[in-house]
Backbone as JSON Lines, residues from 0, in Angstrom:
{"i":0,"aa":"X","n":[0.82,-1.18,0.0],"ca":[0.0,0.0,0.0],"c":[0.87,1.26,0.0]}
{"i":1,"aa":"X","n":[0.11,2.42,-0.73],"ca":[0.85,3.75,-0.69],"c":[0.9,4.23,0.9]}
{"i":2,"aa":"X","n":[1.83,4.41,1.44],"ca":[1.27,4.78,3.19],"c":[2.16,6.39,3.35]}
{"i":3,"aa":"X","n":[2.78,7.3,2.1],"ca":[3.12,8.45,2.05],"c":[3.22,9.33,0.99]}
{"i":4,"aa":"X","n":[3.2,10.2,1.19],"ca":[3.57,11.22,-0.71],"c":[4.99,10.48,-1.0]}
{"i":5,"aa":"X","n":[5.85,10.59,-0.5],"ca":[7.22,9.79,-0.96],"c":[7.27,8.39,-1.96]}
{"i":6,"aa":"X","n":[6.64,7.91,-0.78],"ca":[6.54,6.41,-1.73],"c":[5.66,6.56,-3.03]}
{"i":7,"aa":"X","n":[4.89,7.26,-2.96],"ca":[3.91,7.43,-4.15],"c":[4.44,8.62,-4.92]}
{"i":8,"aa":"X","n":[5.15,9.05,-4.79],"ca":[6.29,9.99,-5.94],"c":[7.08,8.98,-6.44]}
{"i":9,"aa":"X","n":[8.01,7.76,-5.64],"ca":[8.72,6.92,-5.92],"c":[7.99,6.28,-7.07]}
{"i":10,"aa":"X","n":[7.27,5.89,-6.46],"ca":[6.22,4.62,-7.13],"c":[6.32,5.3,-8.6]}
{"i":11,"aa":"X","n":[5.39,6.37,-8.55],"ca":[5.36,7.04,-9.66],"c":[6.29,7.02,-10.82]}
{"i":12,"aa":"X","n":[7.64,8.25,-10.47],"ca":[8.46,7.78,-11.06],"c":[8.95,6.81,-11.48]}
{"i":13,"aa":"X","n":[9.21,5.3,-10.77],"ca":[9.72,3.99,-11.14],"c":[8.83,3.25,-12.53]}
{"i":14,"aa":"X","n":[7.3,4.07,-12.47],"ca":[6.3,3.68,-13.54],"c":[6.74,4.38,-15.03]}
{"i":15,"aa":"X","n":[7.11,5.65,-14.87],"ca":[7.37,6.5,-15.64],"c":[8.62,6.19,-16.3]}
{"i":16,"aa":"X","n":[9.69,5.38,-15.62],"ca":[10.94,5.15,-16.18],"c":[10.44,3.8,-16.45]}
{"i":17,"aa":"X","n":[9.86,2.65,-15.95],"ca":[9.43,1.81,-16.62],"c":[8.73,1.63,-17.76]}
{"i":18,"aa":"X","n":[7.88,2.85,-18.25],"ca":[6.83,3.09,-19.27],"c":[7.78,3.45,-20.87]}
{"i":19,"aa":"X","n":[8.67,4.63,-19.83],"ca":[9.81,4.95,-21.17],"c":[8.9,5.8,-21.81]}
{"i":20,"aa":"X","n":[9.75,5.99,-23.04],"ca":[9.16,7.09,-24.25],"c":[7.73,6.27,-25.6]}
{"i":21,"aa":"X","n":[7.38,4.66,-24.97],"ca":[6.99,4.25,-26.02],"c":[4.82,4.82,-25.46]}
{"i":22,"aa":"X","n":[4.68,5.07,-26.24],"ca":[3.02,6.29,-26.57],"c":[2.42,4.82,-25.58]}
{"i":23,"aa":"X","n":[2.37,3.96,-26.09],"ca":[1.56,2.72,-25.59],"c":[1.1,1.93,-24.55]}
{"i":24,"aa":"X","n":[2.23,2.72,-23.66],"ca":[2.55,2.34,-22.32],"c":[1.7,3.55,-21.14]}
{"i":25,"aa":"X","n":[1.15,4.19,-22.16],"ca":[0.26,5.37,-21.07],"c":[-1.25,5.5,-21.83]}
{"i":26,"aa":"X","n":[-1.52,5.88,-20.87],"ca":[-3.52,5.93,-21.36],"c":[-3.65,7.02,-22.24]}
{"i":27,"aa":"X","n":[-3.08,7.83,-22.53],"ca":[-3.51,9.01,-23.28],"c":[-2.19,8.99,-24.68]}
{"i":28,"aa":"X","n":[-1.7,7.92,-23.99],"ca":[-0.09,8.42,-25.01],"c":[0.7,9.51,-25.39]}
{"i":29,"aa":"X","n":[0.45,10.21,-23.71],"ca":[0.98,11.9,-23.3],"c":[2.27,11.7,-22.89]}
{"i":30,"aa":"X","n":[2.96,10.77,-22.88],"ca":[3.99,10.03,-22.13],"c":[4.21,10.56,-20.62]}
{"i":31,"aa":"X","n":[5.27,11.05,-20.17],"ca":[4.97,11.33,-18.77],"c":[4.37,12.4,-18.65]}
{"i":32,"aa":"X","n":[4.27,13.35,-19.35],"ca":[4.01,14.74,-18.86],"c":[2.4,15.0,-18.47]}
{"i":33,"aa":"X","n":[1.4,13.94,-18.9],"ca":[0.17,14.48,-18.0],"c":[-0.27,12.98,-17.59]}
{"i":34,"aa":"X","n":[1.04,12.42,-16.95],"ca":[0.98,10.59,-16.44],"c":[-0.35,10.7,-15.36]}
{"i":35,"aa":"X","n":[0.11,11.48,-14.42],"ca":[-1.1,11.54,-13.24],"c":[-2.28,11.96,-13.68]}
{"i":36,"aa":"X","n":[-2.52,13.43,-14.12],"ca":[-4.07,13.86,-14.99],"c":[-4.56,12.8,-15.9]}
{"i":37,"aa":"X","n":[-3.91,12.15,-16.48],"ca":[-4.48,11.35,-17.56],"c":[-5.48,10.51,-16.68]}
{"i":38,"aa":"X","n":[-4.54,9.65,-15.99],"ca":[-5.06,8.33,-15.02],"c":[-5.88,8.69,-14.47]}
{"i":39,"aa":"X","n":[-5.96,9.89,-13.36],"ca":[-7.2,10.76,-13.08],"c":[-8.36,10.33,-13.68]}
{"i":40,"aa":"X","n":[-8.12,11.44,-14.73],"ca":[-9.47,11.55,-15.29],"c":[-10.3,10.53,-15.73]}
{"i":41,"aa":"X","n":[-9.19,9.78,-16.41],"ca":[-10.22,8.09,-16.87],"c":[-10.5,7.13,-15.54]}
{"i":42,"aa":"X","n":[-9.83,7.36,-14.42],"ca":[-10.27,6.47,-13.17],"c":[-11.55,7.45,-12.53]}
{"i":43,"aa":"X","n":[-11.73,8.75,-13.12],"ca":[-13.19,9.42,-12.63],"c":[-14.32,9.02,-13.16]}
{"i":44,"aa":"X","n":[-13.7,8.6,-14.52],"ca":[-14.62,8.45,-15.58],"c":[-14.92,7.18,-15.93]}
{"i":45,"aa":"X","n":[-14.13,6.05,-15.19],"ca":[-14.45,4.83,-15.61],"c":[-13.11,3.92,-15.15]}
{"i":46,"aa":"X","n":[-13.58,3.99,-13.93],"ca":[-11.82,3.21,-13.24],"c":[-11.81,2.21,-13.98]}
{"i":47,"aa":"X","n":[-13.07,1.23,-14.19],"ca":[-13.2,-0.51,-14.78],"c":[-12.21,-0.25,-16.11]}
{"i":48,"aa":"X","n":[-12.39,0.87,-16.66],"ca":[-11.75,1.16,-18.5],"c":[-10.59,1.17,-18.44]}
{"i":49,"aa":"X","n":[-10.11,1.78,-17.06],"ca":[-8.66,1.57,-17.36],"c":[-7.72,0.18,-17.12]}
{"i":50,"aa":"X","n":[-8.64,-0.34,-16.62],"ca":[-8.17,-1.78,-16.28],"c":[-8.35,-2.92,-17.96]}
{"i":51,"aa":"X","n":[-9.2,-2.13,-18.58],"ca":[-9.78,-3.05,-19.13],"c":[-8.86,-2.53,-20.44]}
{"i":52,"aa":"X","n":[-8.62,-1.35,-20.52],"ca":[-7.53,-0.82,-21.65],"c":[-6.27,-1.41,-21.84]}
{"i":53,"aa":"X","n":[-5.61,-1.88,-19.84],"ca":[-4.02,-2.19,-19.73],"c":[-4.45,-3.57,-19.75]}
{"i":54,"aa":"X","n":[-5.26,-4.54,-19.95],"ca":[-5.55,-5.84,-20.46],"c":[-5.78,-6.16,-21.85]}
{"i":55,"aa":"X","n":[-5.95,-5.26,-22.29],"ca":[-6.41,-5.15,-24.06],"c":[-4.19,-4.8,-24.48]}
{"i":56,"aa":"X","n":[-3.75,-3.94,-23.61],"ca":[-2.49,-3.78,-24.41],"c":[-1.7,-4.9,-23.55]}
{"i":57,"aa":"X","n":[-1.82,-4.99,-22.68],"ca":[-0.97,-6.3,-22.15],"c":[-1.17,-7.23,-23.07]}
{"i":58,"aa":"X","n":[-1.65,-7.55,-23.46],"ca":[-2.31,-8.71,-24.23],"c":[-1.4,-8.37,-26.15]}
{"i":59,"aa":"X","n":[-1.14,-7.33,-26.06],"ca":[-0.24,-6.69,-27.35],"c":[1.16,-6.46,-26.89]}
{"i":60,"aa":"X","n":[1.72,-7.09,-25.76],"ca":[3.0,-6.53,-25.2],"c":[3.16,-5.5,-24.71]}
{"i":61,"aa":"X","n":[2.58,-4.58,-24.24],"ca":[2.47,-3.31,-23.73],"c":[1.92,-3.75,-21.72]}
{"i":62,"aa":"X","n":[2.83,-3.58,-20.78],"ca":[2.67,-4.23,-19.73],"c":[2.26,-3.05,-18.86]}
{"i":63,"aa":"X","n":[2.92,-1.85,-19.18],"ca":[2.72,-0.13,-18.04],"c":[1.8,-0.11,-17.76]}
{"i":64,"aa":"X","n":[0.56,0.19,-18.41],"ca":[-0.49,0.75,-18.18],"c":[-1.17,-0.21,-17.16]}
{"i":65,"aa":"X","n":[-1.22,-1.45,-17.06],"ca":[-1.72,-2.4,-16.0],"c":[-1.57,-1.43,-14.89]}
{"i":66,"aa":"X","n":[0.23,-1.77,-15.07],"ca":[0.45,-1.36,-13.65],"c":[0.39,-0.18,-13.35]}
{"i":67,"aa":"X","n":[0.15,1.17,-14.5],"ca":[-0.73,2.04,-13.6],"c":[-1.82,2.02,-13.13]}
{"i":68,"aa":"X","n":[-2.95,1.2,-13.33],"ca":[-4.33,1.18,-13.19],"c":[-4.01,0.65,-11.64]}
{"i":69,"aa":"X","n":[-3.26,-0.72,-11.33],"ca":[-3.26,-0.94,-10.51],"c":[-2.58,0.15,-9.16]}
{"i":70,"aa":"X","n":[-1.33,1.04,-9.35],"ca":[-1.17,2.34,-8.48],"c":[-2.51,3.04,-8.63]}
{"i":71,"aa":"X","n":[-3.04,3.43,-9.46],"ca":[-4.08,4.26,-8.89],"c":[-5.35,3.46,-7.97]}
{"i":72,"aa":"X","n":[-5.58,2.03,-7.9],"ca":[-5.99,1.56,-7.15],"c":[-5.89,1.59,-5.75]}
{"i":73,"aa":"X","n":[-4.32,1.4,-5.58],"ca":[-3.53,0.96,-4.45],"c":[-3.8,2.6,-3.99]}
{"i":74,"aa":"X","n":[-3.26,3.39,-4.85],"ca":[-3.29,5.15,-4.08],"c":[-4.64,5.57,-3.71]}
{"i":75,"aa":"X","n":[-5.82,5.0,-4.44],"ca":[-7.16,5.45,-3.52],"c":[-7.62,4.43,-2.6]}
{"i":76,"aa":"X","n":[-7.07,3.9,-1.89],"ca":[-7.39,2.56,-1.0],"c":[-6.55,3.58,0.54]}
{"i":77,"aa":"X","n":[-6.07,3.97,0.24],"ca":[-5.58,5.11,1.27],"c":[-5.04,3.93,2.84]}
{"i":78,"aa":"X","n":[-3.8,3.2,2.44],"ca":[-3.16,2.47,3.15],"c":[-4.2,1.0,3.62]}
{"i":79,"aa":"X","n":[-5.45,0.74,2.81],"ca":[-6.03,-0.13,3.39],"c":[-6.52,-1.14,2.22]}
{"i":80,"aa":"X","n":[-7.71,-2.17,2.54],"ca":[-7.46,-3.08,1.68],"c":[-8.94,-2.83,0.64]}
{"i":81,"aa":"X","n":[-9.63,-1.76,0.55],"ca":[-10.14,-0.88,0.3],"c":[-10.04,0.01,-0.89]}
{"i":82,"aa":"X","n":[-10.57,0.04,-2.11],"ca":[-10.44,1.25,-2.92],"c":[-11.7,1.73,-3.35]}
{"i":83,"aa":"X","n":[-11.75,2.5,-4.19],"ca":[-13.37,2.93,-4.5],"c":[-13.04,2.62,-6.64]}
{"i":84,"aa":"X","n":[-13.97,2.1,-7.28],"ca":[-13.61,2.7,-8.37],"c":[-15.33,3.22,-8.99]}
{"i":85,"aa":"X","n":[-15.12,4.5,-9.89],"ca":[-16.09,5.08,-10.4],"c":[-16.42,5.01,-11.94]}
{"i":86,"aa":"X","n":[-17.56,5.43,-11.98],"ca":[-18.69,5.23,-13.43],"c":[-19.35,6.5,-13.42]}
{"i":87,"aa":"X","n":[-18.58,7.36,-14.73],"ca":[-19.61,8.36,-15.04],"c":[-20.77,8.27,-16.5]}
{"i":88,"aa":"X","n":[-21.66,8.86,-16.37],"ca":[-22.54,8.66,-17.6],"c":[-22.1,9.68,-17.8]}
{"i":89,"aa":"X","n":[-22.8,9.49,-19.47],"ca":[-23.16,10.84,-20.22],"c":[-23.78,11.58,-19.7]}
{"i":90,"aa":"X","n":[-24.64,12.29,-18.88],"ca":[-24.56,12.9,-18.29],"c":[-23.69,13.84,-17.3]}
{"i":91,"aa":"X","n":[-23.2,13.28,-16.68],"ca":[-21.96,13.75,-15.88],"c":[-22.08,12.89,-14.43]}
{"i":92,"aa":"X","n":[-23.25,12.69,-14.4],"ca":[-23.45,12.12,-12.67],"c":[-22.39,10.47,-13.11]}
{"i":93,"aa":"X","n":[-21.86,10.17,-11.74],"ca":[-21.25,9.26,-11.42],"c":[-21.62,9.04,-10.22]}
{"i":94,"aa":"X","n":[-21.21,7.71,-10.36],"ca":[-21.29,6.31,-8.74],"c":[-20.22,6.08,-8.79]}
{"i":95,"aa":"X","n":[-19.96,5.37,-7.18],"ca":[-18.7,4.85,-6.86],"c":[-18.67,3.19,-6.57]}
{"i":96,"aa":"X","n":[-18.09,2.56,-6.79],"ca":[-18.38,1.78,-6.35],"c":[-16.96,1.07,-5.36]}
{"i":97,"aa":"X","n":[-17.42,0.5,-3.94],"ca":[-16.05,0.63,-3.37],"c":[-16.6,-1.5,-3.24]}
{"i":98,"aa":"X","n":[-14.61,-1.66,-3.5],"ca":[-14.05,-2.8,-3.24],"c":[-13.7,-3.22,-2.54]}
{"i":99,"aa":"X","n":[-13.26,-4.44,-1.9],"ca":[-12.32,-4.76,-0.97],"c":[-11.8,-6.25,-1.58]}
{"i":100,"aa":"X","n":[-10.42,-6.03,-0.97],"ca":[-9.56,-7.58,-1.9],"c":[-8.89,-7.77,-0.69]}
{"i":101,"aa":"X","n":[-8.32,-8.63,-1.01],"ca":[-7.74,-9.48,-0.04],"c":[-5.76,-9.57,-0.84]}
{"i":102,"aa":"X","n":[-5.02,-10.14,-0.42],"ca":[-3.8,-10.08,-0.59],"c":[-3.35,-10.95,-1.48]}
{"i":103,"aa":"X","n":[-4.0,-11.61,-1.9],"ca":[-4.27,-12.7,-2.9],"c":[-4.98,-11.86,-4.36]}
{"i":104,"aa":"X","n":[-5.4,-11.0,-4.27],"ca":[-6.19,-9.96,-5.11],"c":[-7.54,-10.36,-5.81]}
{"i":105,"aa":"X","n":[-7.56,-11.19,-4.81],"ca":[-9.21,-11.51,-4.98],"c":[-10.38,-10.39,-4.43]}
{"i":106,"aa":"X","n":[-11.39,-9.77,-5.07],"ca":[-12.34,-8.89,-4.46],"c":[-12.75,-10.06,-3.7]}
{"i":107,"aa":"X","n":[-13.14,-9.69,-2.24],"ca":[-14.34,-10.2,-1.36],"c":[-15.67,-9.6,-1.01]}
{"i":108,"aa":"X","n":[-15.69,-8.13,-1.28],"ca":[-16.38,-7.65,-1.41],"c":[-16.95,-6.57,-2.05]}
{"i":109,"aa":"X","n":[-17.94,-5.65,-2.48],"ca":[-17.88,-4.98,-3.53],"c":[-19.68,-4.41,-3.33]}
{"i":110,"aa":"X","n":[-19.78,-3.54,-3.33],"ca":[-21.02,-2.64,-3.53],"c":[-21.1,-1.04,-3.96]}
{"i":111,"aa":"X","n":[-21.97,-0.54,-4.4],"ca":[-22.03,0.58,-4.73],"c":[-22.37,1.62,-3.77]}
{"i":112,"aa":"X","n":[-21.62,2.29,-3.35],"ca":[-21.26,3.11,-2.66],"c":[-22.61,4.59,-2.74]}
{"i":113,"aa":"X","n":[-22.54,4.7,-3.86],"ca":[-23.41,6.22,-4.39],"c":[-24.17,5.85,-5.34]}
């Protein structure tokens, strides 16, 4: 778990030098420079998509983006076993829906929050 800004600057960075200069390895293919806003916005807009994007390129050799979906998991779980992920419509209104996994990364539990 993220348990400081440090480690999650670390983290960060270590993603960013892992990702490199190749477009494919980031959700927007902004390379580092809007790494965090990018992830943001599509985990506001549809945390499930970004998971479901870094499985579509994993699956093409492209491995980064997983593992950002999964930091932004780990960073809104806020040191616990706990995260929330969200669904916006066309509209604009969004739900949350919060998780819980276990260490094994199995969800055990899971309901909609909002």
């Amino acid at each position: 778990m993220i348990d400081s800004a440090k480690q999650s600057l670390a983290r960060k960075t270590a993603l960013n030098q892992a990702a490199g200069n190749e477009p494919m390895n980031y959700l927007r293919s902004m390379f580092q420079v809007e790494f965090f806003a990018s992830i943001a916005n599509e985990w506001f807009a549809g945390s499930f998509n970004t998971f479901s994007l870094g499985f579509t390129r994993f699956d093409r050799g492209y491995y980064e983006l997983l593992n950002q979906s999964v930091f932004f998991a780990d960073l809104y779980s806020w040191d616990g076993n706990e995260t929330y992920f969200y669904q916006t419509n066309i509209k604009g209104k969004y739900r949350a829906r919060q998780s819980q996994w276990n260490a094994m990364g199995t969800e055990t539990s899971s309901k909609w929050a909002m």
